[in-house]
N, C-alpha and C positions, 0 to 999 in steps of 0.2 A: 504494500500500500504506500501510496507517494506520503514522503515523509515532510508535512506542512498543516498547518490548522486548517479543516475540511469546515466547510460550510452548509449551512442546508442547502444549499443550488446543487452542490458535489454530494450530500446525501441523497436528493431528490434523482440522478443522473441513472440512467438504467446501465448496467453490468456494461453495457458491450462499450458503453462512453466511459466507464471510470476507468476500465481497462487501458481506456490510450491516453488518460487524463494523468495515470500514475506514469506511463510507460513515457510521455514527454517529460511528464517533472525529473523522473531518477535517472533516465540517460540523455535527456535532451537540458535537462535543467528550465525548462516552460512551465511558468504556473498558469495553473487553470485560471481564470476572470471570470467567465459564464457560458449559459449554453445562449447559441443564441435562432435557435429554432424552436424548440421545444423543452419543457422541464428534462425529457428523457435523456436529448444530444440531440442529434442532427447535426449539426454543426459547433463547437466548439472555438471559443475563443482565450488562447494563451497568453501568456508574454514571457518574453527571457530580459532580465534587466545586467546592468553593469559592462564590464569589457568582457564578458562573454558574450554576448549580447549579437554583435558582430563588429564588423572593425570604424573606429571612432567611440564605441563603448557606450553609445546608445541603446535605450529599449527596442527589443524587434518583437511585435505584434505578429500571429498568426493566427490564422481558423483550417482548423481541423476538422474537415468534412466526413462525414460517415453514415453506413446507413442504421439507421434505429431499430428496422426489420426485414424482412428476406424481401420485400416490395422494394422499400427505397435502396439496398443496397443492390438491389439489380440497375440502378439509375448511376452509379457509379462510373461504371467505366466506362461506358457512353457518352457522362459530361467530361468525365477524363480527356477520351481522344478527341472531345472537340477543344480541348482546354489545352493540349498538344497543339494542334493546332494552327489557334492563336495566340501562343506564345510569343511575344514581343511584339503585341499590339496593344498600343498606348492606351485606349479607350477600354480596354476588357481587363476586369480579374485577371492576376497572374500567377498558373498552377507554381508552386515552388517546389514540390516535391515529391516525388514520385519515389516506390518501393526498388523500381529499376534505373534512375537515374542517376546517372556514374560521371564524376568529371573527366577530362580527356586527360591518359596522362600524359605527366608532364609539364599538364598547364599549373601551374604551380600559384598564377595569378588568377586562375578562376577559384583556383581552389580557394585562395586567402578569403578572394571576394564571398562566395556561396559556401563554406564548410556548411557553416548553421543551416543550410533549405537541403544541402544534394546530398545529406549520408543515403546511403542506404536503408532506409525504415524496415526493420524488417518487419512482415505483418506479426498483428498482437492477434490475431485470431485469423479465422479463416475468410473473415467479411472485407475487404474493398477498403479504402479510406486514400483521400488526399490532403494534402498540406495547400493553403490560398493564402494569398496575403491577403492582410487585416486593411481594409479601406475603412476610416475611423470619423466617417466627417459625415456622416449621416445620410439618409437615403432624397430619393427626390421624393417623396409622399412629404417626410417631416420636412421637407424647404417649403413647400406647397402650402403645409398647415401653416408652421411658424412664419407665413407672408401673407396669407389669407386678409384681402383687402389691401394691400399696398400693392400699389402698382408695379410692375420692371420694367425698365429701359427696355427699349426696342433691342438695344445693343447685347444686352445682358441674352434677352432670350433666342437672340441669333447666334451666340456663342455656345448654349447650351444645346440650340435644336443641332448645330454644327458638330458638338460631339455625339448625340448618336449618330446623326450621317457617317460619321467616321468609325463608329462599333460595326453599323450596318457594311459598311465598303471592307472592314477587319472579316464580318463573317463570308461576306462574300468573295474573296481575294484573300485568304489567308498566309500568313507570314512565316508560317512553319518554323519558328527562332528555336534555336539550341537551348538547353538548359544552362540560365547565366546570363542569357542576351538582354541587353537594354533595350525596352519597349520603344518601338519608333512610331511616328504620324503611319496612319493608315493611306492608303493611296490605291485608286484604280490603278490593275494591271491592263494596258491594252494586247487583245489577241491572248489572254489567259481565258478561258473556260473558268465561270463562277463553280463557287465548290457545291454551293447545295445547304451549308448550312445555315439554316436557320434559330431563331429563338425561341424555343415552344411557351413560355410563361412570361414576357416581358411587361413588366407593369414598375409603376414608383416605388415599389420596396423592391426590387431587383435592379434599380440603378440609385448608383454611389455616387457621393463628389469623395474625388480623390484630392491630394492635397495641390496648393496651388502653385501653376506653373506661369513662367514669365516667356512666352513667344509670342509669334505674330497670331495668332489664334484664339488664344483665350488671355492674353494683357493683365494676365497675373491673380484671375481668376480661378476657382477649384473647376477641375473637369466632371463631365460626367462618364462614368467608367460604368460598365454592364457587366453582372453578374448570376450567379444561378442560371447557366442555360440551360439544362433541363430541368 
């Protein structure tokens, strides 16, 4: 059992979620924060603090995806390989880690960079689970509520509608980036064949503002980043 003061959220968690909730704290050093799907898991949100952390010694946030029962964990490795992907594309969730993802050897600078996302996990059980990063700045439903009656600039919600255009052109045109790649602008590929993937549940609590970027795009504004695609 992970050795830290449990909570009732981590009492509340069903078996298969405490299993990987102990299994990040004793070998990953990630303590739990909440679930944040359901009391059971579904989804799980950690953090590793201090210079383990990763390098600069900051806290690194994660969510630990998993399924709660033989239905959602069949939805796994489906959102997985679309989460493969789209690997290095700016506007989507980015998978970090996978049970097979191996740094290249040699590369000795990916490795400094991603130790913390690319071990090896190996499974706590026999069910599916992915490692996400944590998008922490809340969904578009709560921008929506928390604005209810105040207007937005023209400006503001052409920058917004312009980052899902750019999720949308990400699913369509995917980026297939290596494990470790920095997220790039999405872009039409011409003379590529669209891949086919789509969003089956897209609504305001399955998109994020990530934190804020300074380009010609969004002037220093949080993006909006897409997640949970199945």
């Amino acid at each position: 059992m992970a050795r830290y003061r449990l909570t009732q959220e981590y009492d509340d968690l069903g078996p298969l979620a405490t299993d990987l909730v102990d299994y990040f704290h004793d070998v990953h050093r990630f303590h739990f924060i909440k679930s944040l799907h359901s009391p059971a898991g579904g989804a799980l949100l950690c953090v590793r603090r201090g210079r383990r952390a990763h390098p600069g010694g900051k806290e690194k946030k994660i969510v630990v995806k998993h399924g709660i029962n033989d239905f959602r964990a069949d939805e796994i490795p489906g959102e997985t390989h679309i989460l493969e992907a789209l690997r290095g594309a700016q506007h989507i969730c980015q998978l970090l880690a996978l049970r097979h993802d191996v740094i290249p050897d040699g590369d000795e600078r990916a490795y400094a960079n991603a130790w913390w996302a690319y071990d090896e996990f190996p499974l706590v059980w026999e069910n599916p689970y992915m490692v996400l990063e944590a998008i922490s700045n809340g969904t578009l439903d709560d921008f929506i509520k928390k604005n209810e009656g105040n207007p937005m600039s023209q400006d503001m919600l052409w920058i917004l509608f312009l980052c899902l255009i750019r999720s949308c052109i990400a699913m369509a045109y995917p980026p297939y980036g290596e494990p470790g790649v920095t997220p790039t602008r999405e872009r039409i590929k011409p003379g590529v064949e669209k891949s086919g993937i789509s969003h089956s549940d897209m609504h305001g609590g399955n998109i994020m503002f990530g934190d804020a970027w300074e380009d010609d795009e969004h002037y220093g504004c949080n993006p909006l980043r897409v997640s949970e695609l199945v």
